[in-house]
C-alpha positions in Angstrom: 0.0 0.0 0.0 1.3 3.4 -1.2 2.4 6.4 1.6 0.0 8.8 0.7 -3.4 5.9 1.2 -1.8 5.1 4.7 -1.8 8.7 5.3 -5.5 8.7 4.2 -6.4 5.7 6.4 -4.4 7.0 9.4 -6.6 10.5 9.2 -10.0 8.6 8.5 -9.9 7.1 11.9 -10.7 10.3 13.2 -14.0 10.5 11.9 -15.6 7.1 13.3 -17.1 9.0 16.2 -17.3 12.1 18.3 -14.3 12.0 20.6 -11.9 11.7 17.4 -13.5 14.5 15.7 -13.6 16.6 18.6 -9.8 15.7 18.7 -9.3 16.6 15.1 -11.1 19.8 15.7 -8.9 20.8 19.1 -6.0 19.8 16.8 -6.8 22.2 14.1 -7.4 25.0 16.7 -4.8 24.6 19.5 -2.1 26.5 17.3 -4.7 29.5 17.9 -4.5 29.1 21.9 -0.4 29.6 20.9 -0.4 32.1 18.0 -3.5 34.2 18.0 -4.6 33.9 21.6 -0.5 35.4 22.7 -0.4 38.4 19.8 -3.9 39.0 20.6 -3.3 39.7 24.2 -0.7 42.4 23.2 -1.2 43.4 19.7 -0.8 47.3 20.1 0.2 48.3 24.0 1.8 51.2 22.8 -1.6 52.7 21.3 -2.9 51.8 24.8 -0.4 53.5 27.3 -3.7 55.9 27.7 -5.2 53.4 29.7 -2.7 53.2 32.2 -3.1 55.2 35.4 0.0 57.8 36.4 -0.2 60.4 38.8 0.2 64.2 38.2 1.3 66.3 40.7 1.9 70.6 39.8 3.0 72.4 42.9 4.2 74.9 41.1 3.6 78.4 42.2 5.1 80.2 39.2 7.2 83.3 38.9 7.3 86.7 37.3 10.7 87.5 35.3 11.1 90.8 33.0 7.5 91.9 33.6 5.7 88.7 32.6 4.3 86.0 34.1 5.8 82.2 34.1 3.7 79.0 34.5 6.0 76.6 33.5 4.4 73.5 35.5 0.9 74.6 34.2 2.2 74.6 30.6 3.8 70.7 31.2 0.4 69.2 32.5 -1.3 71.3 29.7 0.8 69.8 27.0 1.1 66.3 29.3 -3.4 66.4 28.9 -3.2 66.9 25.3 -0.7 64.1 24.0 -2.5 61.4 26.1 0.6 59.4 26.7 -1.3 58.4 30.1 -4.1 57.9 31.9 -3.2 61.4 34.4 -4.8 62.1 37.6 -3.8 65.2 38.9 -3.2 64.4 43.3 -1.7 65.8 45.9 2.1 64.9 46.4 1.0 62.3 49.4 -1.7 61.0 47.4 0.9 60.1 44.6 3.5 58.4 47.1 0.6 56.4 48.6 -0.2 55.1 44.9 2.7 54.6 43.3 3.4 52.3 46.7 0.3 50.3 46.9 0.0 50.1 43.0 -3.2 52.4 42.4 -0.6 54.4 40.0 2.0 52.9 38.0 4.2 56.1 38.6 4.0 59.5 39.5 5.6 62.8 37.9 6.1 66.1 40.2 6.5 69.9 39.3 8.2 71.0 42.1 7.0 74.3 43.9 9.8 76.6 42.5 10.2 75.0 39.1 8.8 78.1 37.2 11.2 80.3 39.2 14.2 78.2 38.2 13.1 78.0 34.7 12.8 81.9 34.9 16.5 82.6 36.8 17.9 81.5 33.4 17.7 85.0 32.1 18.5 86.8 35.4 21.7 86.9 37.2 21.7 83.9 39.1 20.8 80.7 36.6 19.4 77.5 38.3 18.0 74.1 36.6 14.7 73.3 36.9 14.2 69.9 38.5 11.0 67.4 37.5 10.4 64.6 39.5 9.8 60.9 38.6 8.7 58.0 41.1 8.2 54.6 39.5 7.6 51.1 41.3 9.1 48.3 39.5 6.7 45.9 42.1 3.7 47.3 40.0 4.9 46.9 36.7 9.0 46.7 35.3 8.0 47.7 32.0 5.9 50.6 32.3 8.8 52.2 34.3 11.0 51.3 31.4 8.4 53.1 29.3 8.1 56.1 31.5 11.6 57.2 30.8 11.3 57.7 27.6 8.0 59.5 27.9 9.4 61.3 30.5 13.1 62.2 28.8 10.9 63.8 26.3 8.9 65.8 28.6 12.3 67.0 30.3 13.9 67.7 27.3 11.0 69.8 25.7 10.9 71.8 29.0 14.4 72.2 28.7 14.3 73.9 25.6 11.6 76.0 26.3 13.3 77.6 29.4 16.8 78.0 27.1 14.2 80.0 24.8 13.1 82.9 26.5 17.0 83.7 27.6 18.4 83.3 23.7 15.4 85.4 23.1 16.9 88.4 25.3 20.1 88.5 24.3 18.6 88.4 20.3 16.9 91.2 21.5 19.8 93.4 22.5 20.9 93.5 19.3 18.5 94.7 17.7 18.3 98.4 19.4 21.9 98.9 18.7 21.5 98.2 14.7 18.6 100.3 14.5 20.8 103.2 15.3 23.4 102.3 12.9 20.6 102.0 10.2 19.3 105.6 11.0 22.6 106.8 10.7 23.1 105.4 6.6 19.6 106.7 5.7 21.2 110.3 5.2 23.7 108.5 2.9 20.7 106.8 1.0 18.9 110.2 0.2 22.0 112.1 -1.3 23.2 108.8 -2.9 19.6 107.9 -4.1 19.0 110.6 -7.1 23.1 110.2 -8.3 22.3 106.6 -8.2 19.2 106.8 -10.5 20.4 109.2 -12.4 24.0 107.2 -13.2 21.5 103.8 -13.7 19.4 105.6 -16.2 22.3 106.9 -18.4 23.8 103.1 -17.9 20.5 101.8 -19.2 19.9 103.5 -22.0 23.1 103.4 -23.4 23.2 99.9 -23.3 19.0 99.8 -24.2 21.2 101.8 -27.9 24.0 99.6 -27.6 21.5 96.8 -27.5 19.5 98.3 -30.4 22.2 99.3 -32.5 23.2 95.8 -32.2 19.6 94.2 -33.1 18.9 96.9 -35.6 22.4 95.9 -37.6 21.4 92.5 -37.6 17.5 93.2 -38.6 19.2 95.4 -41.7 21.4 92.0 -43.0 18.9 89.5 -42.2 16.5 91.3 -44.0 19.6 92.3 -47.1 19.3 87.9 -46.9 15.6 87.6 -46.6 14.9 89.8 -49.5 17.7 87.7 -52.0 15.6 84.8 -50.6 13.0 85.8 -51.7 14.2 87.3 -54.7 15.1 83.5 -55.6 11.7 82.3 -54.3 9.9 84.6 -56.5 11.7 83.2 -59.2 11.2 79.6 -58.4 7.8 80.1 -57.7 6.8 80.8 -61.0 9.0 78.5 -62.6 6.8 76.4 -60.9 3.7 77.8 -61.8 5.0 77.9 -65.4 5.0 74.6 -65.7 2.1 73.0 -63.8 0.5 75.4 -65.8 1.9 73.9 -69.3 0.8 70.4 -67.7 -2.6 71.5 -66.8 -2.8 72.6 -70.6 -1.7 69.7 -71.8 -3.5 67.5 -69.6 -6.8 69.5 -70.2 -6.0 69.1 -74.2 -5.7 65.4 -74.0 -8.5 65.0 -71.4 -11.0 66.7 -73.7 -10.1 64.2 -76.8 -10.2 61.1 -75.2 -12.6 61.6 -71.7 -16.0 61.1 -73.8 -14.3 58.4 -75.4 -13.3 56.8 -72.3 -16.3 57.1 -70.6 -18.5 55.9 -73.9 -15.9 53.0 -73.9 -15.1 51.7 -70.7 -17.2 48.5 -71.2 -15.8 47.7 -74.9 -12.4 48.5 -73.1 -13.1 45.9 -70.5 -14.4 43.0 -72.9 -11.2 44.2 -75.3 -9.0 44.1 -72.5 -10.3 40.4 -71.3 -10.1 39.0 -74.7 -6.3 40.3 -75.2 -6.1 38.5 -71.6 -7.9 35.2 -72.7 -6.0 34.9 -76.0 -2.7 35.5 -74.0 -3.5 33.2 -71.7 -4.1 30.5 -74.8 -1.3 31.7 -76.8 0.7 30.9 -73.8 -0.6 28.1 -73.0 -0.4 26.1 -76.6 2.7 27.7 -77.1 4.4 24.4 -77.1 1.8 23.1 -79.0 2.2 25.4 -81.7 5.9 25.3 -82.0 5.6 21.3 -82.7 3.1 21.7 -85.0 4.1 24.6 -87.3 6.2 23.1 -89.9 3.8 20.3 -90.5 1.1 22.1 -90.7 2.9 24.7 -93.2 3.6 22.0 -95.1 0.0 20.5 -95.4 -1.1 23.9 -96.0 0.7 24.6 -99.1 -0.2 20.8 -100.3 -3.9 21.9 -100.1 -3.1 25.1 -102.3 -1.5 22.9 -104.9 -4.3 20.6 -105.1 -6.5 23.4 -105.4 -5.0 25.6 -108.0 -4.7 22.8 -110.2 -7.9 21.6 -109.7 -9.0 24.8 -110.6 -6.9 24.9 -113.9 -8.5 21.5 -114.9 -11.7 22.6 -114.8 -12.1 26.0 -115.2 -9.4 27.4 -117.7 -8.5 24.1 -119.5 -12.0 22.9 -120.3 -14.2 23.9 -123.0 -17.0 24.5 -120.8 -16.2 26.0 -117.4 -17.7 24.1 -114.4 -20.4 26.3 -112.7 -18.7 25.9 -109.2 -15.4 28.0 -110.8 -16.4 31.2 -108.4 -16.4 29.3 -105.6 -13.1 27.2 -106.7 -11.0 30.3 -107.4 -12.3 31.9 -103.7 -11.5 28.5 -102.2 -7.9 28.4 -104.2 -6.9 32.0 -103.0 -8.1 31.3 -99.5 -6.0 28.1 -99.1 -2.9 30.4 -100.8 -3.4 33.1 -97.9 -3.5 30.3 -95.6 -0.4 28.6 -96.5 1.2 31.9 -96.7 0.7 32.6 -92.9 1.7 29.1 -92.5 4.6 29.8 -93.8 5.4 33.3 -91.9 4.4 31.5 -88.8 6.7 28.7 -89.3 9.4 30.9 -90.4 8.7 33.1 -87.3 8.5 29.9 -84.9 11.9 28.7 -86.6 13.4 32.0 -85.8 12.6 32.9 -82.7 12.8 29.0 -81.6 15.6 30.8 -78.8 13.4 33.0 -77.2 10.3 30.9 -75.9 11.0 31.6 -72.7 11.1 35.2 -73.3 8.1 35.2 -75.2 6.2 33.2 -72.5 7.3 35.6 -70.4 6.1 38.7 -71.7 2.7 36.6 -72.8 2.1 36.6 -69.1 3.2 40.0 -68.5 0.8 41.1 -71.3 -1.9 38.9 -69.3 -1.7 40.5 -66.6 -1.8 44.3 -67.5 -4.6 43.3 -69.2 -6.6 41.9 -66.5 -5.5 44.9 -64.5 -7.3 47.0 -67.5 -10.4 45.2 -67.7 -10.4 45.6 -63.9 -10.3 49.6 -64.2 -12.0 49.8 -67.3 -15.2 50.2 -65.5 -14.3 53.2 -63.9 -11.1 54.0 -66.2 -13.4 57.7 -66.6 -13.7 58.5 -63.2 -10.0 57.9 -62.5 -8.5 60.1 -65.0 -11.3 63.3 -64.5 -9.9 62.8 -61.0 -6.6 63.0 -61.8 -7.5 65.5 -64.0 -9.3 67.5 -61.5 -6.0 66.8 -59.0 -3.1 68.5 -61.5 -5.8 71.3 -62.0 -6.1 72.1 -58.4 -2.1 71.7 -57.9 -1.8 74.7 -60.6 -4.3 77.1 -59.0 -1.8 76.4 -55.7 1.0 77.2 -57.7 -0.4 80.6 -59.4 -1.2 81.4 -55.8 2.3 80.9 -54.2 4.0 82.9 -57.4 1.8 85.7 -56.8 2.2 85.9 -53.0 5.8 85.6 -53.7 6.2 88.5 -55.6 4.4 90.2 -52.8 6.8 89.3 -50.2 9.6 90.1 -52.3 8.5 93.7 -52.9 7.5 94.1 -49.1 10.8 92.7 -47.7 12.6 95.2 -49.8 11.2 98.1 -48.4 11.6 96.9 -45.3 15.5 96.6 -45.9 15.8 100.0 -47.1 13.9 101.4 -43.4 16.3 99.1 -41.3 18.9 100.4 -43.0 17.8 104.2 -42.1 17.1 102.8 -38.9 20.6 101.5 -37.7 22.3 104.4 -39.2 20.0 106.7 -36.6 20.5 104.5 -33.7 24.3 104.8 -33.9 24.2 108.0 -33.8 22.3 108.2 -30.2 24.3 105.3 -28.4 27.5 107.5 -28.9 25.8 110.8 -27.4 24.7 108.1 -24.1 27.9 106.6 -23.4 29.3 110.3 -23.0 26.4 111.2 -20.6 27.2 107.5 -18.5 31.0 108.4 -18.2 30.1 111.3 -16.2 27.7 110.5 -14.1 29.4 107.4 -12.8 32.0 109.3 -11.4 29.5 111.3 -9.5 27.4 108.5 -8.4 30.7 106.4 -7.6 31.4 108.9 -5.1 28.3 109.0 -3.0 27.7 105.3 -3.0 31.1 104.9 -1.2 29.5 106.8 1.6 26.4 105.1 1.6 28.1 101.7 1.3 30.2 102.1 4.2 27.4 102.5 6.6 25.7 100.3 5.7 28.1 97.9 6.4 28.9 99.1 9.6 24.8 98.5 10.1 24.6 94.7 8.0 27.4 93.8 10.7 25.5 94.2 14.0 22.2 91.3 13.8 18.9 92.6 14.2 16.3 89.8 14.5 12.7 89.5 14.2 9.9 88.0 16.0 10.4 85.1 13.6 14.0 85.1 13.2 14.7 85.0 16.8 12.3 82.5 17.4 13.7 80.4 14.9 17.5 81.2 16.2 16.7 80.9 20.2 14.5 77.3 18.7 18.0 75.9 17.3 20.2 77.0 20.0 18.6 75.9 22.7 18.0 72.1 21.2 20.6 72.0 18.4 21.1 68.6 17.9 17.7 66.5 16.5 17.5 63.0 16.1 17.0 62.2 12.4 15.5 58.6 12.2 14.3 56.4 9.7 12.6 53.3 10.1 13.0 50.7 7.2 10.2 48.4 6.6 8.5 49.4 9.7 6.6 47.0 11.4 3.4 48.9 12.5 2.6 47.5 15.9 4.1 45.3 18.7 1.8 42.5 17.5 3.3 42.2 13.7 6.5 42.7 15.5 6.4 39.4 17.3 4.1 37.3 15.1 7.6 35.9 13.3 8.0 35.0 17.0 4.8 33.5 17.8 3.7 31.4 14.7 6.5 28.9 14.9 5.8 28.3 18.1 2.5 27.6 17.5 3.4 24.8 14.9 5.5 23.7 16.5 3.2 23.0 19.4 0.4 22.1 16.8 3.0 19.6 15.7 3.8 18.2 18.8 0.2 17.4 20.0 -0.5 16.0 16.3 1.6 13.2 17.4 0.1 12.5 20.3 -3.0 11.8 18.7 -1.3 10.0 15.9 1.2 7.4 16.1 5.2 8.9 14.1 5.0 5.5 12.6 2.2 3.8 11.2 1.3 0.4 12.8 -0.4 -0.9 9.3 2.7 -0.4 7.6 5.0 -2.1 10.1 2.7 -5.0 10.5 2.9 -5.4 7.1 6.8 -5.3 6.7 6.5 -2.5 4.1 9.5 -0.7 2.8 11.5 1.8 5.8 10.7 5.0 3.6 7.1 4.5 3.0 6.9 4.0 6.2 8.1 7.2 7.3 6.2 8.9 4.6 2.7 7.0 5.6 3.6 8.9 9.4 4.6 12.2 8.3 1.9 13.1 5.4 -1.7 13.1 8.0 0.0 15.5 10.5 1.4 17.7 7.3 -2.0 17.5 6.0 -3.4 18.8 9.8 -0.8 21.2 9.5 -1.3 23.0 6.5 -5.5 23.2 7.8 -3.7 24.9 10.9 -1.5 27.3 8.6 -5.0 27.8 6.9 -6.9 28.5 10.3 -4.1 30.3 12.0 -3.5 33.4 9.3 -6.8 33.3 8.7 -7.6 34.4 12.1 -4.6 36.7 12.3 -5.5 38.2 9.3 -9.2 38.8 9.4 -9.7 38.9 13.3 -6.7 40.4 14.4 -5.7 42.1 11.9 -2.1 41.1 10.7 -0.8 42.5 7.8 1.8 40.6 5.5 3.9 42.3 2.7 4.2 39.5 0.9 0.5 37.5 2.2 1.4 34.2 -0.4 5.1 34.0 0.5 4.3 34.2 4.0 1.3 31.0 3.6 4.1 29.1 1.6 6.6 29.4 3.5 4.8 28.5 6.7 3.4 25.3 4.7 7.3 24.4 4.5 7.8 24.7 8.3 5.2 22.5 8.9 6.6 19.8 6.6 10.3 20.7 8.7 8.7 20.5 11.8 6.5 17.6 11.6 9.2 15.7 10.3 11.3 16.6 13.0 9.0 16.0 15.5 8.1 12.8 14.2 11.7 11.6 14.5 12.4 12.9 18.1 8.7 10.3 18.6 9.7 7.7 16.6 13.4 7.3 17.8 12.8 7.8 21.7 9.4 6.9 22.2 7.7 8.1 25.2 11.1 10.2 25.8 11.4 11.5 22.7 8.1 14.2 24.2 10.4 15.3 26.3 13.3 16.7 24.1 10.5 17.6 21.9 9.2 20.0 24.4 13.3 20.3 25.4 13.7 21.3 21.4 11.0 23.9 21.8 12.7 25.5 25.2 16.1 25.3 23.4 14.6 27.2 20.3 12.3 29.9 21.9 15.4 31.1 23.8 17.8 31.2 21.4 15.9 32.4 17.9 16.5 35.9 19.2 12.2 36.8 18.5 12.0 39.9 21.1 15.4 41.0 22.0 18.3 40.4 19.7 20.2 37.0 20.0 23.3 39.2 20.9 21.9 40.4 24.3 21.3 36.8 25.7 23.9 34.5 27.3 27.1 33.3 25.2 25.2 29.4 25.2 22.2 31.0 23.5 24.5 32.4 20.7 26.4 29.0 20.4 23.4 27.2 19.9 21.7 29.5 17.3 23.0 29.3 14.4 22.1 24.6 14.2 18.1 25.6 15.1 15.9 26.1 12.5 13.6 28.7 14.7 16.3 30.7 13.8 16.2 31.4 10.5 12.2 31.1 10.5 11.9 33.8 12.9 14.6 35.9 10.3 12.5 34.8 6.8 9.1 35.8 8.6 10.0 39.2 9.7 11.5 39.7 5.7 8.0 38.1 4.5 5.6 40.1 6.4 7.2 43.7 7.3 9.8 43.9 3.8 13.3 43.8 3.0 15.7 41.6 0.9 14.5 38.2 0.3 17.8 36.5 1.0 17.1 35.3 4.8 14.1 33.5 3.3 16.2 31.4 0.7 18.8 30.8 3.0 15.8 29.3 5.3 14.1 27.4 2.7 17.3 25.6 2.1 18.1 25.1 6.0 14.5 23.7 6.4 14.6 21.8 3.8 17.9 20.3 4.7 16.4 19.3 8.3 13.4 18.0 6.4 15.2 15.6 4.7 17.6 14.6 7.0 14.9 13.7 9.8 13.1 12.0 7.2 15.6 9.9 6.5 16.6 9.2 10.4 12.8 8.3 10.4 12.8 5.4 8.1 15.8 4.6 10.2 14.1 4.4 12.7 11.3 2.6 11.0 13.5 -0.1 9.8 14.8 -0.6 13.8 11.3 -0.6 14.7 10.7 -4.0 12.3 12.7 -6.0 14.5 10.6 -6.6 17.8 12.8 -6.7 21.2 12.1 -7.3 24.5 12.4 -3.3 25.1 9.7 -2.8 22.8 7.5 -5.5 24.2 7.7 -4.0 27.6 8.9 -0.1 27.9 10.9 0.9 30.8 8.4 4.0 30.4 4.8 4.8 29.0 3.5 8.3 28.0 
């Protein structure tokens, strides 16, 4: 019996009655209790931190520095209300010690009393640092104080910066007096400077506006010198041109006039003419052969039949006495059999001469078919076509007569334009000479003054003066001027998808596991029946790979839909995870078959030794130095690696490199299997009575 029928059989027996069905059905589930039931339970904490109660305690009184008013711990639990990062309660500072202590709060966070007056003595003489307060209970909870920092770094460090604000922003300040000064000073400077300054820039315009045009306007005369020989040349083509499409449309006109009534009177008798020139080609060319063989023969024949006949016309009509009534009709008959052995004769002469040149002859016989088909084709509407045509060459000639006439129009015109640009750069010349005089003197004027004016204003563009918004974007980069720039590649986008490459192998593997406690790693039929060691292994490895791939199904399906897990790559991800069930039952099955009621335990061993070393929540390199040994020879490993690739993105070269380790570790339990199997043919006393029964 064949591996995959045992497998068959071996998964039939769990539908003979309810308790084996129920097993199946706990079987298909129980990797849910593992995988969905664990992400489930923490699928998005950090979205939740809301929820979690922290106390809030402001005993700030505030402060007053440079006439205004400072709230600073108001401002924090403000800003702390609005961002939600916890559940706040705002207490008293005994009420928060007593929490945090018998676990009502997870932790607490304190504005001290003078916490706006430190913040505020960093513009003043005397500086101080602020101080916020932070109590935690790691009896309550050790992660939520290890969240708390961070939340709580950031609040320090956002507090910081504001205080280090409103200082930069007095100093920015300062400045700004002092340049406004300097600035009133250089405005005198402007005004005299101003008109010179104009005055100099409007001379230096327009001689360069003339030196510009004088420029254009000497081009514009010589392009247009070229554009009028242009079209001096195109005038001249043009009615070369029209010239002759006009001596064509004559022509054409002419002939069409003769022969269109013709044509179109004719087109049928055309036609028929055209098809008998077609048909008698076609039989010349076909009896061509013939007619060559025949030729002298029938030349010969021919001029036999005009002999006989010319002498019998002699012997009865011009040798008798009396003339034989039927002479008429003998001397037709004689001269028609004469004109027919003459054409014998030029036919065989021609046949005997051209005997060469068959092939030729065949040839154009063909070529002469053909045209002539093609003429009894258009013959029909052989009229239309050429009153078209017609029709075509007389349109082309109006077009021509147009384009001769508009050409000698746009030769004139261009020529009077050349003698105006002409006039026109002459003039132009003449003015850009008279405005680089009047720009070499005002320069020197306006050179002077701007020296003036230039210096204070540098003395003024030296000392800063800062606006609302440039000193809030100066004191904003000083006081925090290093930012964290981070970007997260292939971001995984909750702590749930995070750790389902964790969670899913463990739930097959568990799936696994329990599989063969319902199903025996080597199938009793199969040994009974002494059946080869591989099919045997086969016939005990394909039901449970067939119950795992309906838990792969049930599994995602659940995370998907329910939960809400979202894969990159969805179809990778199902087959890959059909491939660790294959590794995984096969392993599992082996560890069963080999040991026995042991082999349980180092399954579940297996699991420990896998789970702590695949590095699934914090990196492999944080745990002990036995952890890394060991990590590289489990194939949790490099599932937990492929997964995280398959469902959150990334190169797909972890996932090879893990098909080919699990499929290596398929095979090779597979085959210690059968091993096994064949071990397991031979009955002992061991195996009659076990030391030990699971």
């Amino acid at each position: 019996m064949r591996s995959p029928r045992l497998a068959a059989l071996e998964l039939r027996r769990f539908g003979r009655g309810k308790l084996p069905r129920a097993a199946l059905v706990a079987l298909l589930v129980l990797p849910l209790l593992y995988g969905a039931l664990y992400l489930w339970s923490f699928w998005d904490p950090y979205g939740r931190l809301d929820r979690i109660p922290v106390a809030l305690v402001n005993d700030d009184k505030g402060a007053t520095a440079d006439g205004r008013r400072i709230t600073a711990g108001d401002d924090i639990v403000a800003g702390l209300r609005d961002s939600r990062s916890f559940d706040w309660h705002e207490v008293s500072d005994a009420e928060a010690r007593e929490g945090v202590e018998n676990g009502t709060y997870y932790l607490s966070l304190t504005m001290p009393a003078d916490f706006s007056e430190r913040v505020a003595s960093s513009s003043g003489d005397s500086p101080q640092t602020g101080a916020l307060q932070v109590r935690t209970n790691d009896a309550n909870n050790y992660i939520v104080g290890q969240i708390s920092r961070t939340v709580f770094n950031e609040v320090r460090a956002a507090a910081s910066t504001k205080a280090s604000r409103s200082f930069l922003d007095k100093i920015f300040i300062s400045f700004s007096g002092i340049h406004d000064k300097t600035v009133t000073a250089a405005e005198g400077a402007d005004k005299l400077n101003s008109g010179l300054g104009k005055a100099e820039k409007g001379s230096k315009d327009l001689a360069d506006g003339l030196g510009d045009a004088k420029s254009g306007s000497d081009k514009l005369a010589k392009g247009l010198k070229k554009l009028n020989k242009g079209a001096g040349d195109l005038q001249s083509g043009s009615r070369q041109v029209a010239d002759g499409t006009q001596a064509l449309a004559d022509k054409v006109n002419g002939v069409y006039a003769e022969a269109g009534p013709f044509l179109k009177d004719n087109e049928k008798t055309i036609g028929d003419t055209a098809g008998l020139v077609a048909d008698s080609a076609k039989a010349v060319q076909d009896n061509l052969d013939v007619l060559v063989a025949h030729a002298p023969q029938a030349a010969k024949n021919a001029r036999r039949s005009a002999t006989v006949l010319a002498d019998l016309y002699k012997a009865r009509c011009e040798t008798v006495t009396v003339p034989d009534p039927f002479c008429p009709q003998l001397k037709k008959a004689e001269q028609a059999a004469e004109d027919v052995a003459g054409v014998a004769d030029d036919l065989n002469t021609l046949i005997a001469d051209q005997h060469g040149d068959l092939t030729a002859m065949r040839a154009d016989l063909g070529t002469l078919r053909k045209q002539a088909r093609a003429l009894q084709r258009t013959a029909p509407h052989l009229s239309e076509d050429v009153a078209d045509a017609v029709k075509k060459i007389n349109e082309l000639n109006d077009g021509a007569q147009k384009v001769a006439t508009g050409a000698k129009k746009l030769h004139t015109g261009i020529g009077t334009a050349q003698t105006g640009a002409t006039t026109l750069d002459q003039g132009i010349g003449t003015a850009e000479t008279g405005a680089r005089s009047l720009d070499g003197g005002l320069y020197k004027l306006a050179d002077g003054s701007d020296r003036l004016a230039g210096g204070l204003h540098d003395g003024a563009r030296k000392i800063p003066d800062y606006d609302k918004h440039d000193r809030d974007e100066r004191t904003g980069v000083m006081a925090d001027p290093v930012q964290l720039a981070s970007h997260d590649l292939h971001r995984a986008p909750n702590y749930g998808t995070g750790f389902a490459p964790y969670f899913i192998p463990l739930s097959l593997w568990v799936g696994a596991m329990v599989a063969y406690m319902l199903i025996p790693p080597l199938n009793r039929r199969a040994l009974a029946a002494g059946s080869p060691a591989w099919r045997i292994a086969f016939a005990g490895w394909l039901p449970v790979v067939a119950v795992g791939f309906l838990q792969v199904g049930a599994l995602m399906a659940v995370l998907h839909w329910a939960i809400g897990l979202r894969m990159l790559r969805a179809a990778g991800t199902i087959g890959f995870l059909f491939l660790v069930t294959a590794c995984f039952a096969a392993i599992v099955q082996w560890l069963n078959a080999r040991f026995g009621a042991a082999g349980r335990i180092l399954v579940l061993a297996l699991l420990m030794l896998q789970l702590t070393s695949a590095g699934g929540t914090y990196p492999v390199q944080t745990s002990p130095g036995f952890f890394n040994a060991i990590h590289p020879y489990l194939p949790m490993s490099y599932i937990v690696a492929a997964l995280r690739r398959l469902i959150t993105g990334g190169g797909l070269g972890p996932v090879w490199q893990a098909c080919a380790v699990l499929a290596a570790f398929t095979a090779g339990a597979l085959a210690l299997t059968a091993l096994a199997a064949r071990r397991r043919q031979v009955w002992t006393l061991d195996r009659l009575h076990p030391e030990l029964s699971l």
